[in-house]
C-alpha positions in Angstrom: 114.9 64.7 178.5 114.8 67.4 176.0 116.3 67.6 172.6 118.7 70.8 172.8 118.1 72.0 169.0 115.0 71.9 169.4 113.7 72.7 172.6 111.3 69.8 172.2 110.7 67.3 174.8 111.9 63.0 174.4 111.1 61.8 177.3 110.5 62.0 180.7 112.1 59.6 183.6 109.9 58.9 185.9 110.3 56.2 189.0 111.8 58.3 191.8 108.7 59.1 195.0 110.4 62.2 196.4 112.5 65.7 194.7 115.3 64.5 192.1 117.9 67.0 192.9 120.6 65.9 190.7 121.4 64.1 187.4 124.5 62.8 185.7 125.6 61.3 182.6 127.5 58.1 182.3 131.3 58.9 180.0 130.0 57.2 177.0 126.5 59.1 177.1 124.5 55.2 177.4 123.3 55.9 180.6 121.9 58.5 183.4 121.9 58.6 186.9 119.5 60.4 188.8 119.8 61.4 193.0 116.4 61.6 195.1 115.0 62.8 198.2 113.8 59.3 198.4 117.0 58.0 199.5 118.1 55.8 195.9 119.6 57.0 193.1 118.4 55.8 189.7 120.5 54.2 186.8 118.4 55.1 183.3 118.5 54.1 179.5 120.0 57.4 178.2 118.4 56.4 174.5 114.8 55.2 175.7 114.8 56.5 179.5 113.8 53.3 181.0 115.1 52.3 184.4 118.2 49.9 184.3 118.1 49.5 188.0 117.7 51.2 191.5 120.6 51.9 194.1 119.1 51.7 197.8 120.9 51.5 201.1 120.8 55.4 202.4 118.9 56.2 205.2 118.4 60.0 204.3 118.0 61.8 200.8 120.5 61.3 198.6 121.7 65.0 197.2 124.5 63.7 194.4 125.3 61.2 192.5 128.2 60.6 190.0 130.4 58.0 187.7 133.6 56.7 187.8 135.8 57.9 185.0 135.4 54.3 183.4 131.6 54.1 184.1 132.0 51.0 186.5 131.1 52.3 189.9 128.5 55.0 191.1 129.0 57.0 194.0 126.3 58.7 196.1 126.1 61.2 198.9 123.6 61.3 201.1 122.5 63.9 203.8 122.6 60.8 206.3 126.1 61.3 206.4 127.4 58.5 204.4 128.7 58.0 201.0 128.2 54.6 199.1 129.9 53.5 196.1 127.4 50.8 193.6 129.5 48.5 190.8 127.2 49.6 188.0 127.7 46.9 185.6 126.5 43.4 185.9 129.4 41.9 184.6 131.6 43.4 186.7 129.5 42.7 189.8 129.8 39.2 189.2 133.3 39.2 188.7 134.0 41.0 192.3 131.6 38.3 193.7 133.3 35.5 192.8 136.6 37.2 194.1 134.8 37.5 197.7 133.4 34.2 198.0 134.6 30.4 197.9 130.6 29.8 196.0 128.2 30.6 193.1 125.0 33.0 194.3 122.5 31.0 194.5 119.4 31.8 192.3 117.9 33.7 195.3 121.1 36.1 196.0 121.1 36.7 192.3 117.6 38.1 192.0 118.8 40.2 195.0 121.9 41.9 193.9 122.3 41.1 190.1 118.4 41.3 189.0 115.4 38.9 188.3 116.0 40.7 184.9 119.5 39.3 183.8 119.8 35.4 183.5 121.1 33.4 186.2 124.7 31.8 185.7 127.7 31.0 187.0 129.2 33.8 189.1 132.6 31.4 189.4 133.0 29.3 186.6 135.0 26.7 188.6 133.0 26.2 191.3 129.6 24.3 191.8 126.0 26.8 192.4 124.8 25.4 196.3 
């Protein structure tokens, strides 16, 4: 990251094991998401430039990434021939979870698709965690 009056340099974002070929800013300028030869795109503080999370599922490199016009979903293209789209807000994950299942995540399923890093609760406030 580099400050464009300047020239000088913020920060650096570093996390991604292969060639990042493309970068994109969220709308509201909060966040950054990075495309890798690694096969995941990367979601990144746009203030600090700490990794928020990691989008996996490609097989193959993953040449672009970019936001919806609301900053909800990510998109990615891969060279594996897919395309993938990623809710990229936790509170909006949530909410489609409970719309696709009669249950709460458990504590484990939580870890898996929310984050260890946000605090477990109730996906559907109405119904009981197994």
């Amino acid at each position: 990251m580099w400050d464009a009056a300047t020239g000088a340099e913020i920060f650096t974002l570093r996390g991604h094991t292969a060639a990042v070929g493309h970068a994109a800013w969220s709308s509201d300028d909060t966040r950054i998401v990075t495309a890798s030869d690694d096969g995941s795109a990367k979601v990144w503080d746009a203030a600090s430039g700490v990794e928020l999370f990691t989008l996996s599922g490609h097989t193959g490199p993953v040449s672009h990434a970019a936001w919806s016009s609301d900053d909800t979903r990510i998109v990615t293209a891969s060279t594996d021939g897919s395309a993938r789209i990623y809710i990229a807000d936790a509170d909006a994950l949530i909410g489609f979870a409970c719309t696709r299942t009669d249950r709460n995540l458990t504590q484990e399923e939580w870890q898996c698709y929310v984050g260890a890093d946000v605090p477990y609760r109730k996906t559907c406030p109405n119904l009981p965690i197994p």
